[in-house]
C-alpha positions in Angstrom: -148.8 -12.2 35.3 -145.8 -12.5 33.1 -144.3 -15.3 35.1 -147.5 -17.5 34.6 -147.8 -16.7 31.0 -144.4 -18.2 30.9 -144.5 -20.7 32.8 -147.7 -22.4 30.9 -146.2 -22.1 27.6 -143.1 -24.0 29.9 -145.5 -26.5 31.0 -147.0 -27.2 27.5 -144.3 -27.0 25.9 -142.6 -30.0 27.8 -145.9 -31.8 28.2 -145.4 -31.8 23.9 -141.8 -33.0 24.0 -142.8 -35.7 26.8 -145.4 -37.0 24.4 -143.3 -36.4 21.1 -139.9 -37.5 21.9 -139.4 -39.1 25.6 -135.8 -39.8 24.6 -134.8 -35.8 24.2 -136.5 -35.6 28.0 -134.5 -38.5 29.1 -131.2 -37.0 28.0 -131.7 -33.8 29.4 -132.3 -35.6 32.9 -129.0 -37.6 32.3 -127.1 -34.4 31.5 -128.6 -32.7 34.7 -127.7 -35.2 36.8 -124.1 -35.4 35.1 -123.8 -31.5 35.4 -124.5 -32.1 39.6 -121.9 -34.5 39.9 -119.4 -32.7 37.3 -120.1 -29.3 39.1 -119.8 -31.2 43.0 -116.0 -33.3 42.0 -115.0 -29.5 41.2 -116.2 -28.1 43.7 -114.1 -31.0 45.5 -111.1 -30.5 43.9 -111.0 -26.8 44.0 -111.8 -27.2 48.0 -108.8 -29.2 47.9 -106.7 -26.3 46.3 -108.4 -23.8 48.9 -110.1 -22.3 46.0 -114.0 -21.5 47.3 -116.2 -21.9 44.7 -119.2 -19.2 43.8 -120.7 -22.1 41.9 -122.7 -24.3 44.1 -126.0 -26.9 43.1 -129.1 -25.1 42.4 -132.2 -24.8 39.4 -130.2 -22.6 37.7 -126.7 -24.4 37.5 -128.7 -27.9 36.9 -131.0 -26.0 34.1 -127.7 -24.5 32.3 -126.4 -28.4 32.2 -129.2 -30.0 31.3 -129.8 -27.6 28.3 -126.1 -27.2 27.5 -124.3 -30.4 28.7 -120.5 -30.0 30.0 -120.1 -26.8 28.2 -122.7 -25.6 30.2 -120.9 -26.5 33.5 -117.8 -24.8 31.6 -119.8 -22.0 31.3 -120.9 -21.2 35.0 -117.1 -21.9 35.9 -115.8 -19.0 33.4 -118.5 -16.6 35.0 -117.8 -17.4 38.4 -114.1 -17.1 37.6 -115.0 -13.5 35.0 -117.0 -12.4 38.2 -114.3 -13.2 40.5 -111.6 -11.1 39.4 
């Protein structure tokens, strides 16, 4: 019952930016997609190092860099590397 409480104020809320300010919508979208390849090419390179990497491509990961940009993706890669040790 909590989730869809939640997830309708989600849903409004959005639906109000989306009629407000379409720009703020379309640069969270541009920083998601950015965040996917910035969090694949290190993936890549840390593949290349044989380093596996907990971080992988998923809602949450692409949530955390839309909202939060690159320091988002720097974020996930300091917990995966605090949950590591």
């Amino acid at each position: 019952m909590i989730a869809l409480i939640v997830g309708s104020v989600c849903v409004i809320v959005f639906g109000f930016i989306l009629i407000k300010k379409p720009d703020i919508l379309l640069s969270m979208v541009l920083r998601g997609l950015l965040g996917i390849v910035m969090i694949h090419l290190i993936n890549l390179f840390l593949l290349g190092q044989n380093i596996n990497s907990g971080v992988g491509i998923n809602l949450i990961t692409i949530g955390f860099s839309s909202i939060l940009g690159f320091p988002g993706v720097v974020c996930l890669y300091a917990i995966w590397f605090l949950k590591a040790k």
